[in-house]
C-alpha positions in Angstrom: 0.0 0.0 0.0 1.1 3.6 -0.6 0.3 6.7 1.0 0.8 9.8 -1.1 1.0 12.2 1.7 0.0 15.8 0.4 0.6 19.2 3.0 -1.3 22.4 2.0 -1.0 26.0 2.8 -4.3 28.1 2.1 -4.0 31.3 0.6 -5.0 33.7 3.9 -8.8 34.1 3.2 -9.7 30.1 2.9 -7.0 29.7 6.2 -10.0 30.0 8.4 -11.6 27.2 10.3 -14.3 27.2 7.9 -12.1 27.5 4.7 -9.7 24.5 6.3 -12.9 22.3 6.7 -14.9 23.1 3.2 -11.5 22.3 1.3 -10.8 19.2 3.3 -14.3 18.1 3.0 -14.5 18.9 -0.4 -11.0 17.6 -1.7 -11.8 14.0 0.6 -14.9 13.5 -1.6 -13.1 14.5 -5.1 -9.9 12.8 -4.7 -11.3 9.4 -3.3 -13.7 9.1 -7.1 -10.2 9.8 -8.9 -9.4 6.0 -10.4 -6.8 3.8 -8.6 -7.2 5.7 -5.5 -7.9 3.3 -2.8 -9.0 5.7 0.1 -8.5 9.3 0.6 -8.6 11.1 4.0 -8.1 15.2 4.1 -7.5 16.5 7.5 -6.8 19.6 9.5 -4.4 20.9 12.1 -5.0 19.2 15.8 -2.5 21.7 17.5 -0.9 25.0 17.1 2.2 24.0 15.5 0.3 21.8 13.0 -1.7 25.6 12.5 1.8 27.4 12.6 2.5 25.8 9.0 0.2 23.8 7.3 -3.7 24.1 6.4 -4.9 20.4 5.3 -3.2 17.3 4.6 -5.1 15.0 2.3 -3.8 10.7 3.0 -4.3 9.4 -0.7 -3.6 5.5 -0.3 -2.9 3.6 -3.7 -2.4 -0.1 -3.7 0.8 0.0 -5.6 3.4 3.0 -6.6 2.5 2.1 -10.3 -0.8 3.3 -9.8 0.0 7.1 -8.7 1.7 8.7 -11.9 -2.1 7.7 -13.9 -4.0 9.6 -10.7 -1.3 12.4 -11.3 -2.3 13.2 -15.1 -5.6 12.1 -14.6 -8.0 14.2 -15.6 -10.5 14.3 -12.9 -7.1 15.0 -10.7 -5.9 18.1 -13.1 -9.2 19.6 -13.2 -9.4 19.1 -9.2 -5.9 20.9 -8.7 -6.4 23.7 -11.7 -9.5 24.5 -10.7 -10.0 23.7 -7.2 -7.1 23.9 -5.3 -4.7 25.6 -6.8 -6.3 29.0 -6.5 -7.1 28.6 -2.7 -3.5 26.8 -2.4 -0.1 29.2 -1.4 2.0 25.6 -1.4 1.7 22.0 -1.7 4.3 19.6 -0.8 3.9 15.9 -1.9 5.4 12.6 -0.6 4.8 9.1 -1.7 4.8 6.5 1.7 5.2 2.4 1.5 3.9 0.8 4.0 5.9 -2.4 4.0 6.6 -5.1 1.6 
């Protein structure tokens, strides 16, 4: 199993309690109908130095590595980050996770 582990920084006005909960809401819902994604989880910060620098993190689990570059270019993906979150987005920072053998 992979996790593609995804960190956010909102642009200020969607870094709100509100705007942290609609994107993660929203992005939870679009990024689990994506093909080859197995589960998706977006969260936000428990703490203050979660708050201090990060917005949402979004837990996209794949069931191989093979099956993440397809969900990268995939359309429903592109449309999701072009028209979604990039404009609500300062950064993103991406990491791919294994879980074992």
């Amino acid at each position: 199993m992979i996790t593609r582990t995804v960190l956010v920084k909102l642009n200020d006005e969607w870094a709100t309690p509100e705007g942290r909960d609609s994107v993660a809401a929203y992005s939870a819902r679009a990024l689990s109908e994506i093909p080859g994604v197995a589960s998706a989880d977006a969260l936000t910060p428990a703490d203050d130095a979660s708050l201090a620098s990060w917005d949402v993190m979004f837990l996209v689990r794949f069931e191989s590595m093979e099956a993440v570059e397809p969900y990268r270019i995939h359309p429903l993906h592109v449309s999701f980050l072009e028209d979604y979150l990039n404009p609500k987005a300062a950064i993103k920072k991406a990491w791919n996770w294994s879980s074992g053998l």
